[in-house]
VEXGUDREN-808688 format. One line per field, with one value per residue (C-alpha): chain; x, y, z. Coordinates in Angstrom, 1 decimal. Layout:
N
ch	A ...
px	X ...
py	Y ...
pz	Z ...
REM end
This chain:
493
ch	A A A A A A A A A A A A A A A A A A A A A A A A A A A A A A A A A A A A A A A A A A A A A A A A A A A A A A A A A A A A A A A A A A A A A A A A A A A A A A A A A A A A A A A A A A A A A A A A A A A A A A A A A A A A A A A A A A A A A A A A A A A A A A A A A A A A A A A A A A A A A A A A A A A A A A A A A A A A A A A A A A A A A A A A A A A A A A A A A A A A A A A A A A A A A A A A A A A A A A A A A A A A A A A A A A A A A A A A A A A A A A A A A A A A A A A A A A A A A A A A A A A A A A A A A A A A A A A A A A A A A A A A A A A A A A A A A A A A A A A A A A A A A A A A A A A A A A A A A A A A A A A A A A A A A A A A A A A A A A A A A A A A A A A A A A A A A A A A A A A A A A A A A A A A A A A A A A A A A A A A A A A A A A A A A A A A A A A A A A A A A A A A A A A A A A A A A A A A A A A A A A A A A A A A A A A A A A A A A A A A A A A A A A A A A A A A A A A A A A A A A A A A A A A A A A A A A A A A A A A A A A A A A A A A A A A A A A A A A A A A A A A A A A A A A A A A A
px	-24.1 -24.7 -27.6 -30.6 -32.9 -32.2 -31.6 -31.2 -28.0 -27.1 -27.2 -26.9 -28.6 -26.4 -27.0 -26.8 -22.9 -23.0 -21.8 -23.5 -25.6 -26.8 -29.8 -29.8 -32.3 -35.5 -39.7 -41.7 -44.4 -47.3 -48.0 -49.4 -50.1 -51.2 -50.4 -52.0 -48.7 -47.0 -49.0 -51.1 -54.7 -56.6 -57.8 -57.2 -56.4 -59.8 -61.6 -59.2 -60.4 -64.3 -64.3 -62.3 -64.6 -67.6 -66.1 -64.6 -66.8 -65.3 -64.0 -61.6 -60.9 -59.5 -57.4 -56.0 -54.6 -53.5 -51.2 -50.5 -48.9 -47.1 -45.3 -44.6 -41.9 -40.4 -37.2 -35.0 -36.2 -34.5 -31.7 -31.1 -31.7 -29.0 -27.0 -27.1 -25.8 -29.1 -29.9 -33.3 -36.8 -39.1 -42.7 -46.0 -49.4 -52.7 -54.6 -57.8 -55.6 -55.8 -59.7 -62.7 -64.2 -67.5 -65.8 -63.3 -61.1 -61.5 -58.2 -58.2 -55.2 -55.6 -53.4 -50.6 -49.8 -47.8 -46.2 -45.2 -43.9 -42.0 -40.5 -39.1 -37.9 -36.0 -34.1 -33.2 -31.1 -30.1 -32.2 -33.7 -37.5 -39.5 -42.8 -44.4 -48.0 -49.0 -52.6 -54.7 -58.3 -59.5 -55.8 -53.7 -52.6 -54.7 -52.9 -53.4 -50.7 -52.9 -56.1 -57.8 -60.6 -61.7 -58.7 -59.6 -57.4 -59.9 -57.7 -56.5 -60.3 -61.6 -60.0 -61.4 -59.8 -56.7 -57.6 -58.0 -54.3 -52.9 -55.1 -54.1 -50.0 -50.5 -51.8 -48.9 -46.2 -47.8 -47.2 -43.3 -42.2 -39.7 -38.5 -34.4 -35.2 -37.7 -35.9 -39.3 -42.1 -42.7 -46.5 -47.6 -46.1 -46.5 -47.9 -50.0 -51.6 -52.7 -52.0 -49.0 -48.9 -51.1 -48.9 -46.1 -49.0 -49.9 -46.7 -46.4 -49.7 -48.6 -45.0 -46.9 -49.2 -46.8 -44.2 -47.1 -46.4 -42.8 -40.4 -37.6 -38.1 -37.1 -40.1 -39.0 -41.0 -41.9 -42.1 -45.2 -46.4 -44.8 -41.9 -40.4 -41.5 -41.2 -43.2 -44.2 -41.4 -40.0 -38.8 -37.4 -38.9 -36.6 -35.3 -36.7 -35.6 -36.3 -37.4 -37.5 -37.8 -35.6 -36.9 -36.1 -37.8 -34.4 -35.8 -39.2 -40.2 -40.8 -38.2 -34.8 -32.7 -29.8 -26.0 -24.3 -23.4 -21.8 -25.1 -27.4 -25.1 -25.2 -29.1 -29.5 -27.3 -29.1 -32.5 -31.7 -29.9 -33.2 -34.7 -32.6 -32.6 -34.8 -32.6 -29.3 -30.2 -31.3 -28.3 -30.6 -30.0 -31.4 -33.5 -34.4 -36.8 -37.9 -36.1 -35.0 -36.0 -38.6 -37.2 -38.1 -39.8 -37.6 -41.1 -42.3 -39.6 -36.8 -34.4 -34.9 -31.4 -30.1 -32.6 -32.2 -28.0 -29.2 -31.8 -28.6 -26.6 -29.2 -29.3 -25.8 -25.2 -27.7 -26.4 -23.1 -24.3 -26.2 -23.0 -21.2 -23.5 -23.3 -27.5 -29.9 -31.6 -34.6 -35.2 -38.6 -38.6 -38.2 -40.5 -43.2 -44.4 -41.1 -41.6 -38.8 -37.9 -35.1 -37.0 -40.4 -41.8 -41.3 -43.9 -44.4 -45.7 -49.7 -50.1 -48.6 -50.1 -53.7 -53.4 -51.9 -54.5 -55.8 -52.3 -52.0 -55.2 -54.2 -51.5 -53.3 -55.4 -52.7 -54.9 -51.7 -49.0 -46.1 -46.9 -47.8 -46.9 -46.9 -50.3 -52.1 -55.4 -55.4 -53.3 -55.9 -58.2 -56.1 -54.2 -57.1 -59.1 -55.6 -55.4 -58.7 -58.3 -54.9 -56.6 -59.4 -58.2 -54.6 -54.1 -55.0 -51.6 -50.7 -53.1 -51.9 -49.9 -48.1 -45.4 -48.7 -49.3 -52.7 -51.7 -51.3 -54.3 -56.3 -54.8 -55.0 -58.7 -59.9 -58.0 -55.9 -58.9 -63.1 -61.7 -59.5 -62.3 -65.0 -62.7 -62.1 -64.4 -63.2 -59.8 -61.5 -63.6 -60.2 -59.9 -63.5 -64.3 -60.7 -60.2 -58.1 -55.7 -55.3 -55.6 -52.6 -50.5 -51.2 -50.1 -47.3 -46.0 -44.4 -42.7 -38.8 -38.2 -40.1 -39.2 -36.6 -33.7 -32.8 -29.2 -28.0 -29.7 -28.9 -25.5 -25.6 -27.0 -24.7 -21.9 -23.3 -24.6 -21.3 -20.7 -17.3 -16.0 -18.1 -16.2 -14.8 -16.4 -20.1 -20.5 -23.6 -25.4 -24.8 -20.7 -22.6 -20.0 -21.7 -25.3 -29.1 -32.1 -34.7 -37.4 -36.3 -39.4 -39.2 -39.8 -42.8 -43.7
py	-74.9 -78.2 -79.1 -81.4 -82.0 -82.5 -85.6 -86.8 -88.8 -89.7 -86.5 -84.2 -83.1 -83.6 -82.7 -85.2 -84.9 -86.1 -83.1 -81.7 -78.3 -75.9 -74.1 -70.6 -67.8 -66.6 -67.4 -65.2 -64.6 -62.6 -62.8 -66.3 -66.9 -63.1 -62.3 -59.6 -58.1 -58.7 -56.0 -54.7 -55.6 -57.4 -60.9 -63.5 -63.5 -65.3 -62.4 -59.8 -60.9 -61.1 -57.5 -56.3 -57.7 -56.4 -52.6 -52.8 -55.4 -58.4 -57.5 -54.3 -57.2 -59.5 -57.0 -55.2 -58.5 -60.0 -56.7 -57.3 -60.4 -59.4 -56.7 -58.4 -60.4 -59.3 -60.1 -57.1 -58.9 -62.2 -60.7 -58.6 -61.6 -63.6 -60.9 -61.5 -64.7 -66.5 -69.8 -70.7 -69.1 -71.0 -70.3 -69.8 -70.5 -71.0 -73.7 -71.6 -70.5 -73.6 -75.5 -73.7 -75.7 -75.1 -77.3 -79.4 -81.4 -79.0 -77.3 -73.9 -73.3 -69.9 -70.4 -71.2 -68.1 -66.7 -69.4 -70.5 -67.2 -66.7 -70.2 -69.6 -66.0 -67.4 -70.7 -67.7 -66.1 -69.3 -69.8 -73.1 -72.8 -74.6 -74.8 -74.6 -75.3 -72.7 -73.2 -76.2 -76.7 -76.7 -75.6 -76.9 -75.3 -72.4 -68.9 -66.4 -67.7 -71.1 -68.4 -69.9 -67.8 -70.7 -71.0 -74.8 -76.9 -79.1 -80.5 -83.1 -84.3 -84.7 -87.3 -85.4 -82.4 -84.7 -86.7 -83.5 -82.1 -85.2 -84.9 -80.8 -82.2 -84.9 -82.4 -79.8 -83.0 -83.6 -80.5 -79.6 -83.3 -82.6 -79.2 -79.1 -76.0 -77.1 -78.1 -79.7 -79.8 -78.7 -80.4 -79.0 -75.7 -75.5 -78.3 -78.7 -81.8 -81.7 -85.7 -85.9 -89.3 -88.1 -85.9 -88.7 -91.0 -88.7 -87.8 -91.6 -91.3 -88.3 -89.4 -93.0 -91.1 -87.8 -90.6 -92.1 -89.0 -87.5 -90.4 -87.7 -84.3 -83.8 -83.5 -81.1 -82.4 -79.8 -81.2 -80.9 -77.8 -74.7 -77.4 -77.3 -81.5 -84.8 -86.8 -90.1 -89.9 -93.1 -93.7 -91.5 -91.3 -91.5 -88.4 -86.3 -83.7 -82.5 -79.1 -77.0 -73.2 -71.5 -68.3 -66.6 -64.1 -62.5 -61.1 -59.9 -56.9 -59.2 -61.2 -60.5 -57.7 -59.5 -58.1 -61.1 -62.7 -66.0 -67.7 -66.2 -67.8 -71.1 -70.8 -69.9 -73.0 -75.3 -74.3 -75.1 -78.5 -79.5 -78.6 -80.9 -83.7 -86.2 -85.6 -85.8 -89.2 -90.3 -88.6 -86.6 -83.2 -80.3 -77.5 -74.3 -73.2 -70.5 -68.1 -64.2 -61.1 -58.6 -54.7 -51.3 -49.0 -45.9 -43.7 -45.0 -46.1 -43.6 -46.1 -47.8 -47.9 -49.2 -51.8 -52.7 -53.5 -55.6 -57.6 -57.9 -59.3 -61.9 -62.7 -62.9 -65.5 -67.7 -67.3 -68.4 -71.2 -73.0 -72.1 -74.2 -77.2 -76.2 -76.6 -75.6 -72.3 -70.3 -66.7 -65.4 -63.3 -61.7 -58.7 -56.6 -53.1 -52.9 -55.2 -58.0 -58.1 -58.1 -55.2 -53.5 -50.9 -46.8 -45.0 -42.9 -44.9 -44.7 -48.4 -46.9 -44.0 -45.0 -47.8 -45.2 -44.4 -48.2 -49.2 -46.6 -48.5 -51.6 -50.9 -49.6 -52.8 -55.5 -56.5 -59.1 -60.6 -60.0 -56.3 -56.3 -52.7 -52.0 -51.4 -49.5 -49.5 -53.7 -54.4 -52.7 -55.2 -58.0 -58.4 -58.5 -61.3 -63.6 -63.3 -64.2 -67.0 -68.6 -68.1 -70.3 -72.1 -72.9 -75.1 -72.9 -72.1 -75.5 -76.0 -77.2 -75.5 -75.9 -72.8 -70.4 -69.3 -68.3 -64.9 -65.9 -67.9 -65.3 -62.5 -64.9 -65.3 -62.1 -59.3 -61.7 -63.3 -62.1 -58.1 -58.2 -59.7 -57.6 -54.8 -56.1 -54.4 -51.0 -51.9 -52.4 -49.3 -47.2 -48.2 -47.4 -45.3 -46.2 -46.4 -49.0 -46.9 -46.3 -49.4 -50.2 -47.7 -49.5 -52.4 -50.9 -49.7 -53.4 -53.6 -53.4 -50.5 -48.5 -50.8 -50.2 -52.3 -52.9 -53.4 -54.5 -57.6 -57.8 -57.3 -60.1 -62.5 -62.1 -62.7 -66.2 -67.1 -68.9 -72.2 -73.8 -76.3 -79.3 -81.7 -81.5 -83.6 -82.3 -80.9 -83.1 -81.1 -83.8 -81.8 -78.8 -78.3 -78.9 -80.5 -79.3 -79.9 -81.6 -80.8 -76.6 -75.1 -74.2 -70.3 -69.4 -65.6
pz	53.3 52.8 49.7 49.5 52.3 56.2 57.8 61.3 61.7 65.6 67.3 64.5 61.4 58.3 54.6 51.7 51.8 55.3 56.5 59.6 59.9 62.6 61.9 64.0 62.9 64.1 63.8 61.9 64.4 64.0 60.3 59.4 62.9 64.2 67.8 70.0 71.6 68.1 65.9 68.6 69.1 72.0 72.2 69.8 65.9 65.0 66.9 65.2 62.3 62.7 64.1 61.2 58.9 61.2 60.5 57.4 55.2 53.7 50.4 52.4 55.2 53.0 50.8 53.8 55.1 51.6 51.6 55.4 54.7 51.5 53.4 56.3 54.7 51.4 49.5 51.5 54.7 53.7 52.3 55.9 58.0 55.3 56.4 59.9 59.6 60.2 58.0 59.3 59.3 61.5 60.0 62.3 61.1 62.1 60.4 59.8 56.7 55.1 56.5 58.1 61.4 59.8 56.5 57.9 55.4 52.9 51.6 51.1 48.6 49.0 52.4 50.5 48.6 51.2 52.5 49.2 48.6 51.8 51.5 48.2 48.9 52.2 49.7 47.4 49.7 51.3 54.6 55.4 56.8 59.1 58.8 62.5 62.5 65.7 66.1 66.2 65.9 69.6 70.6 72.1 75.1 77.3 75.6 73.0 70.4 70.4 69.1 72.3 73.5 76.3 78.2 77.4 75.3 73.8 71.5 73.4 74.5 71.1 68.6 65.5 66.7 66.1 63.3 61.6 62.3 60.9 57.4 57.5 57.7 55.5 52.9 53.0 53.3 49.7 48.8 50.3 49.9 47.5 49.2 49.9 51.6 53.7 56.9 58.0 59.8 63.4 64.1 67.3 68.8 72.5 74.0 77.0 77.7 81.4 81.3 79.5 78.4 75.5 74.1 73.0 72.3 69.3 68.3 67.6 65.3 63.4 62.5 60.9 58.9 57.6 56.7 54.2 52.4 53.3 54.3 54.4 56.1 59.7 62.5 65.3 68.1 70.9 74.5 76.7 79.0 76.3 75.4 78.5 80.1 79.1 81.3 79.3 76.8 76.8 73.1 70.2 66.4 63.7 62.0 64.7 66.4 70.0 70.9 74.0 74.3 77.0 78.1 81.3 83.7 83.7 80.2 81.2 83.1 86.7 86.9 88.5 86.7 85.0 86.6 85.3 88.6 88.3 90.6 87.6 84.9 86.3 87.0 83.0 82.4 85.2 83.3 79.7 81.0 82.3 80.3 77.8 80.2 77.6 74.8 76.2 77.1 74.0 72.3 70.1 68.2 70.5 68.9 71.0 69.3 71.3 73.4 74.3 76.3 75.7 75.6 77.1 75.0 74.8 74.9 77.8 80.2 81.1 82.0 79.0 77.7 81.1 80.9 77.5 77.7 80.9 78.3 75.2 78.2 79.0 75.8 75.2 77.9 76.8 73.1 75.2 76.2 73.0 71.2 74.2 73.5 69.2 69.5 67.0 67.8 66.9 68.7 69.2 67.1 63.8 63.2 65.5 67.0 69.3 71.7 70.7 67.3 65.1 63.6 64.0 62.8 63.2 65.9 63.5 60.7 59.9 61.8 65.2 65.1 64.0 66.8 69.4 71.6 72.0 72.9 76.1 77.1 76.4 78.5 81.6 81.5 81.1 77.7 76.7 78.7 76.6 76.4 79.8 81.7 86.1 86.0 89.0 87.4 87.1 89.6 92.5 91.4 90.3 93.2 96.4 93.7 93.8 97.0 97.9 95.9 96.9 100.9 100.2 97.1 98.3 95.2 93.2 92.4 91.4 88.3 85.1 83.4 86.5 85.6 85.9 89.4 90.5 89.2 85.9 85.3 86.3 84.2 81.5 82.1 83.2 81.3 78.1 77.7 78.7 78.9 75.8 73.5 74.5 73.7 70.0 68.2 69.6 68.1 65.1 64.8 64.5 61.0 59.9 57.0 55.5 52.3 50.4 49.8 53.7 54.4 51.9 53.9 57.4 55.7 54.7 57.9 58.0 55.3 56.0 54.1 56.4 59.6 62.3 63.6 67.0 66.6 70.5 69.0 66.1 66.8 69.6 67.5 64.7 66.9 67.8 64.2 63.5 65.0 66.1 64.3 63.6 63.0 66.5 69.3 70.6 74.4 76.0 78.3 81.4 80.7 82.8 85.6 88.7 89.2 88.7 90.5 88.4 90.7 90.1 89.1 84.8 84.5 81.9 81.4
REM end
């Protein structure tokens, strides 16, 4: 492993002895940045939090989550994912952990103790991190991993929204300058600026002011609409690196079942190419920093092992194909309740079964989209209120984020959004009356000891940890046998 902190050199990223790296591993979602389908209640993290306090009283609030995010990553977890052959930890986190909107500009240090800890656990056993700042104040794009309970994403209307970002940044550079282990510093995760030219614009501003501070970490720059477009990039930064994230419907419960035909191949190739488009040209380094299926749960679905080796095969050809082009990678992700993680944690811990019940009704009401199960219950209504709409609203289905169909956006409104948070408290009320030392156990369901693994992944991603030589010449994706469509519609679960 090459020492001292990242650089961008041509189209690669190099250590001090010049010698160039590949970061593959995996983003810690849902711990410093929570996620409804992640750890399993409705909504949005900031309202997860306010009903949790509204049940259990501050002082058991915040020692319940202090614990939470203690045991959600531990030493054995970075030595296991060392062991895998993964060398980079991308970090989530939502900047209410380090200013309050109601004290803006303020740093809490207190958000530091677990990202300091994580960081330094993670260069113990070897692993670059990078630190991914999730959630912005006003968001930045219309979905739950943005804590957005508008659907708005005001963060691109409101410059103080923005100056405040580049003050949060400029305060952790200060503090991670100096970090050979940082890899660097991912500023806005998941874009979606409905007018795209602003996006760039304010990558422009943020790389001036974080290089006041930090003149030598990397910035891996996500594209526009869930890093996927690059309308108005007309220019690269310096030590930068490019970022799309490459999922496919052939992952996810709607889209096509994966056989491994050689038309779904090429269309998994087609898609990350374009997705790349803006960086091959510029002859940048290519990070995908999100990507991979979601997987049957073995309780619910029958067929669940059938479906499952479809999922590792997915999987395995995209692996395939980043290992073709020798790209940086980043699967989503590390750790959950089962849903797509490297590991998650037993049914039959006190977490699972204390949340039980609310999960079968999350399920019947399609609460969150990455959890999301054939629902007859929703769909009866869902499905007559789209089509009303697309009949008399005909664009309806071409609204920014143009990926969504009407479909989506109103799922996303109606159940992930208005339903989901009115249901938050109930969530809540499951853990009333616990004591600490409860509380301390549902924590504890998440700590690795007490975690599964789900090896068909596991074992697939090992297999692609190690790159080919790189010292040999680099594959461009424009070396795609055969041509793409840049007009093929991106695919967005």
């Amino acid at each position: 492993m090459s020492t001292g902190i990242l650089k961008v050199q041509g189209d690669r990223v190099v250590g001090n002895d010049g010698k160039p790296v590949i970061l593959r591993g995996a983003g810690l979602g849902g711990w410093l940045n929570m996620e409804n389908f992640i750890t399993g209640y409705p909504g949005h993290e900031s309202q997860h939090h306010e009903s949790m306090i509204n049940v259990l009283g501050k002082e058991k609030h915040d020692y319940f989550f202090d614990k939470f995010y203690e045991y959600f990553f531990t030493d054995k977890d970075a030595e296991f994912f060392a062991s895998k052959g993964m060398n980079c930890l991308r970090l989530p986190f939502n900047y209410r952990h380090f200013e309050d909107d109601m004290n803006p500009r303020v740093l809490k240090e207190g958000g530091f103790k677990h990202l300091d800890r994580v960081i330094d656990l993670c260069a113990k056993h070897k692993i670059y991190t990078i630190l991914d700042l999730h959630t912005v104040p006003g968001a930045q794009n219309p979905d739950w991993h943005s804590d957005n309970t508008t659907n708005y994403a005001a963060f691109w209307d409101f410059k103080d929204h923005q100056d405040r970002v580049c003050w949060l940044w400029c305060e952790i550079a200060k503090r991670y300058k100096d970090n050979p282990w940082v890899a660097g510093y991912n500023p806005i995760n998941e874009p979606c600026d409905p007018k795209h030219y602003r996006l760039p614009q304010y990558y422009d501003r943020i790389e001036k002011e974080i290089r006041k501070i930090d003149s030598d970490h990397i910035l891996w720059l996500d594209g526009n609409t869930f890093a996927m477009e690059w309308k108005h990039f007309e220019h690269t930064l310096p030590n930068c690196v490019y970022a799309l994230h490459d999922y496919s419907m052939m992952g996810f419960p709607k889209g096509e079942k994966f056989t491994g035909t050689p038309e779904q191949k090429s269309k998994l190739e087609r898609q990350f190419v374009r997705k790349a488009d803006f960086m091959n040209q510029h002859k940048t380094p290519i990070w995908n920093g999100e990507f991979g299926p979601v997987y049957a749960n073995p309780q619910l679905e029958p067929d669940h092992e059938e479906t499952n080796a479809a999922r590792y095969q997915v999987l395995d050809e995209q692996l395939r194909i980043y290992d073709k082009y020798k790209i940086h990678w980043s699967i989503w992700l590390y750790k959950d309740i089962g849903v797509q993680g490297m590991v998650y944690v037993n049914p039959d811990s006190k977490w699972m079964k204390t949340i039980a019940p609310f999960l079968k009704k999350s399920r019947a009401l399609q609460l969150n989209a990455w959890g999301r199960y054939p629902s007859k219950q929703a769909e009866e209504v869902i499905e007559p209120l789209v089509a009303w709409i697309d009949k008399n609203a005909p664009t309806s289905k071409d609204q920014y984020p143009t990926p969504w169909v009407t479909e989506r956006q109103i799922t996303r409104l109606i159940n992930q959004c208005w339903l989901s948070g009115c249901l938050s408290d109930e969530f809540a009320e499951q853990f009333r009356g616990m004591s600490m030392e409860d509380l301390e156990e549902c924590a504890k369901s998440f700590h690795f000891d007490q975690c599964m693994q789900r090896d068909g992944l596991n074992k697939a991603l090992m297999a692609h940890s190690e790159v080919p030589d790189l010292e040999e010449g680099w594959t461009r994706p424009t070396d795609m046998d055969g041509s793409y469509d840049k007009n093929e519609k991106f695919e967005q679960d």
